[in-house]
Residue, then its C-alpha position, 0 to 999 in steps of 0.5 A: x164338396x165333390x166336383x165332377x167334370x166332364x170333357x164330352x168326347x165321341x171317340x175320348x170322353x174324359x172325366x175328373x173328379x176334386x173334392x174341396x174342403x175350405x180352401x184345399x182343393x185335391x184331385x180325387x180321380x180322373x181317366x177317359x172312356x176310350x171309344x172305336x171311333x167305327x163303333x156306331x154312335x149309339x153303341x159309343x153313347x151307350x157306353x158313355x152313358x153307362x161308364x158315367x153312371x158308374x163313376x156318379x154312383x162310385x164318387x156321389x158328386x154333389x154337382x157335375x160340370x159339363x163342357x159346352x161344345x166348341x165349334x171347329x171346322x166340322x160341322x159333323x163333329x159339332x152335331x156327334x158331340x151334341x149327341x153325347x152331350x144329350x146323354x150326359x145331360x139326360x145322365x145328370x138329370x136322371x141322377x137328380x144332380x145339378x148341372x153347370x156347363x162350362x165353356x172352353x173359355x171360362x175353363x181356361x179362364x179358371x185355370x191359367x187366368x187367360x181365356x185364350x190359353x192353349x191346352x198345354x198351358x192348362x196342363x202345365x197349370x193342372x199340377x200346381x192348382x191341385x197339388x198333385x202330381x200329373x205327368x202322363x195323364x190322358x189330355x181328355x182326363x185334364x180337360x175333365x179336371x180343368x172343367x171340375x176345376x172352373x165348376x169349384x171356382x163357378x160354385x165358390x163365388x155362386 
């Protein structure tokens, strides 16, 4: 089975993909979408929208994760993600793909155990779980990772 996850960004939006075999878990790629934060938003959904299908078309997931917003301080951020989320979500639908979204939460849950994990603990994490080496990759592609990596734990005992 082939996961895809999906950290929705406006100015980084990253993604990362596991394919599972039995219990073997291996990470099968992963980058980010980087983004001129002056771009207009619908020029940087666009280009999401686009860069996405791609990667749907390349790796053919069989279910695609997507992270659920997070509420900082910024009520504008909350609203630009909400609109990338909108076309990712329309993305998967149009793809006749299903769809789980994920919280932070539940994501750091799946990977360290600890729903209240800082970030750096769920890279330190990332390695060991998908055998693979991943120094110097993007925070956003880790996220990505970690959110295939909560769908495949979501799916498994579905």
């Amino acid at each position: 089975m082939i996961l895809l996850g999906i950290d929705p960004g406006s100015r980084v939006c990253g993604y990362g993909a596991i394919e599972t075999e039995r219990q073997r878990i291996i990470s099968i790629g992963y980058d980010t979408i980087k983004l001129k934060p002056t771009a207009p938003l619908s020029d940087r959904i666009e280009i999401i929208y686009n860069k996405l299908n791609q990667v749907i078309k390349e790796i053919k997931p069989d279910v695609i994760g997507v992270e659920t917003i997070f509420y900082g301080k910024n009520i504008q951020s909350a609203f630009t993600l909400g609109h990338i989320r909108g076309a990712i979500l329309l993305l998967v639908a149009q793809n006749k793909l299903p769809l789980v979204e994920i919280s932070p939460r539940e994501v750091k849950k799946a990977v360290t155990g600890n729903g209240n994990a800082s970030k750096q603990q769920v890279q330190f994490m990332l390695p060991k779980l998908l055998g693979v080496k991943l120094d110097k990759l993007p925070e956003d592609a880790a996220d990505a990772l970690a959110v295939a990596y909560s769908l495949y734990n979501k799916e498994r005992f579905r």
